[in-house]
C-alpha positions as CSV (number, residue, x, y, z in Angstrom):
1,X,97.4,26.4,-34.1
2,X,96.2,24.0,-31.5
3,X,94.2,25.0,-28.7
4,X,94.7,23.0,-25.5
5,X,91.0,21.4,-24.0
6,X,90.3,21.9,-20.4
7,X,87.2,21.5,-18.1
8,X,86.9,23.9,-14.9
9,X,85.9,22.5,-12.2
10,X,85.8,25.1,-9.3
11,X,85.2,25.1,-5.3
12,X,85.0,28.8,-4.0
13,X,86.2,29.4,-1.0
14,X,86.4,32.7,0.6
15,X,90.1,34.1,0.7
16,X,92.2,34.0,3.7
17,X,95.1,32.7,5.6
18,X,94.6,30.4,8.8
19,X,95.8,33.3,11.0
20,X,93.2,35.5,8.8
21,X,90.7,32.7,9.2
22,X,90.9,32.6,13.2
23,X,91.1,36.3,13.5
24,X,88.0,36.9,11.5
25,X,85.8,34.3,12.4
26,X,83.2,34.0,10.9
27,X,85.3,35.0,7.6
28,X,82.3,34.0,5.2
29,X,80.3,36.8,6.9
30,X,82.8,39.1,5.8
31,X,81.4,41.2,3.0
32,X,84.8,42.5,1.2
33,X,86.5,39.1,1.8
34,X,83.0,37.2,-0.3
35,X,82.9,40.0,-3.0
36,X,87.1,39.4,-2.9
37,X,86.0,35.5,-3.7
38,X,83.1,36.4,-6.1
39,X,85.7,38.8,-8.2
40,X,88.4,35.8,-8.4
41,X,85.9,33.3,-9.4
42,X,84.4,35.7,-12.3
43,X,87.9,36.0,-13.3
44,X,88.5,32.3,-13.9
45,X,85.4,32.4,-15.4
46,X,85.9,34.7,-17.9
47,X,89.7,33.5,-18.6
48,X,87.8,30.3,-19.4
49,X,85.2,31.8,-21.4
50,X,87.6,33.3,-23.5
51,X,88.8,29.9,-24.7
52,X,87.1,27.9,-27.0
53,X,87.4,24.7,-25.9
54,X,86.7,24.9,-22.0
55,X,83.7,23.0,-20.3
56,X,82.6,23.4,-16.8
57,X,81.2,20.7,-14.5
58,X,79.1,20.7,-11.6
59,X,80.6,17.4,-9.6
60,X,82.5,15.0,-11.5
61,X,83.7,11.5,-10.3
62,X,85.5,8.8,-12.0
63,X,87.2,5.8,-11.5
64,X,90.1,4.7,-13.9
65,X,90.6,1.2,-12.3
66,X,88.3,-1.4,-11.1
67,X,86.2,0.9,-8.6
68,X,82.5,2.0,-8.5
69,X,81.4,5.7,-8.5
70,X,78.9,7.4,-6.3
71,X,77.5,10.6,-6.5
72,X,74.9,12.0,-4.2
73,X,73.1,15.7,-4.8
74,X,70.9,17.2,-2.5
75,X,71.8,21.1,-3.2
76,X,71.6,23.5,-6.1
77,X,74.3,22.5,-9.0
78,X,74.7,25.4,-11.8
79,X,77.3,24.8,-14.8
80,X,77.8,27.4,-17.1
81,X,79.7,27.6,-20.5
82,X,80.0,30.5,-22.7
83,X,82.7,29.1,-25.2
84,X,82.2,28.4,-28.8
85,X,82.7,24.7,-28.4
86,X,82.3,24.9,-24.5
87,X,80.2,22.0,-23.1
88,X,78.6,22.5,-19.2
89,X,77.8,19.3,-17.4
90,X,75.7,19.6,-14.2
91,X,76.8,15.8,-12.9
92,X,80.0,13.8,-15.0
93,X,80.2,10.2,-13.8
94,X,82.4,7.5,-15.4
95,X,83.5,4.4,-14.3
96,X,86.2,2.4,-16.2
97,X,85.6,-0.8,-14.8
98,X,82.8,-0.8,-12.0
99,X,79.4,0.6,-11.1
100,X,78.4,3.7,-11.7
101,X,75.5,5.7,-9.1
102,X,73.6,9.2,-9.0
103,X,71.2,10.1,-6.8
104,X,70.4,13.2,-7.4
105,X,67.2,14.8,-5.0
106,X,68.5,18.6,-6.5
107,X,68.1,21.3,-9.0
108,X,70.4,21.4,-11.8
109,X,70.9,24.0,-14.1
110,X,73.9,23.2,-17.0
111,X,73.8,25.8,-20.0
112,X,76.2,26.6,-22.7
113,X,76.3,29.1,-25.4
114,X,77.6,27.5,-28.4
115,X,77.6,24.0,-27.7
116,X,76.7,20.8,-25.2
117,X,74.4,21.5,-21.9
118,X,73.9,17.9,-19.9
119,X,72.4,17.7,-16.6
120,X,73.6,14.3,-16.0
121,X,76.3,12.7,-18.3
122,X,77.1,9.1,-17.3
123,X,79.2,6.8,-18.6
124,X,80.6,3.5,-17.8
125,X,81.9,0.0,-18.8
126,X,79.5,-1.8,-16.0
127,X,76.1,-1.0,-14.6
128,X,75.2,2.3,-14.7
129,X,72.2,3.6,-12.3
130,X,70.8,7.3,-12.3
C-alpha cells in the first residue's frame, strides 16, 4: 500500500457568508462562530494526524522559476505534527533559481511527535540569507 504525502498548510478564518459577514459585524467577536472555526480546524488537524506521512508548515514560500523569495515574521508561528513520519516546519523557503530571504523578529514553536521539528528550513540554488 502506498500512502499519499501531504503538508497542511492552514489559514483560519472564522465561518460565514458575506451576507453573514455584514450582518454580524464584527463576526470574529462572535463566540459560537470562533469555537465553529476552532472545531473545523481541530478536525483537519486530526484528519491529518491520522496519516502518517502529513507535515504542517507555518509560512511557506517558493519560487519554481527564476524568482527570489521573501519572508517576513513579526507574530507568533506554531507548527505542530503528530504523525509517525510527520515533519512541522515553522518557516519553508526555497528558491529554485534566485535569492532566498527571512527575517524573522518572532517566536516560533515547530514540534513533531515521531519525526522532523525545523524552525526555519531554507533551501535554495542561489544566496540564501536568514
Amino acid at each position: 500500500m502506498t500512502t499519499m504525502k501531504f503538508n497542511l498548510f492552514v489559514l483560519p478564518t472564522v465561518p460565514g457568508t458575506y451576507e453573514e459577514r455584514r450582518a454580524l459585524r464584527p463576526i470574529a467577536r462572535r463566540n459560537d462562530r470562533y469555537q465553529q472555526m476552532l472545531q473545523e480546524l481541530r478536525d483537519i488537524t486530526v484528519l491529518a494526524g491520522n496519516s502518517l506521512y502529513a507535515s504542517a508548515t507555518g509560512i511557506e514560500a517558493s519560487s519554481t522559476v527564476a524568482g527570489d523569495v521573501y519572508v517576513g515574521n513579526d507574530g507568533t508561528i506554531t507548527a505542530t505534527a503528530i504523525g509517525a513520519y510527520a515533519s512541522a516546519y515553522g518557516i519553508a523557503a526555497s528558491a529554485a533559481a534566485g535569492y532566498v530571504d527571512i527575517a524573522n523578529y518572532g517566536a516560533i514553536n515547530a514540534t513533531s511527535a515521531g519525526y522532523a521539528a525545523t524552525g526555519i528550513y531554507v533551501s535554495g540554488s542561489d544566496d540564501v540569507d536568514v
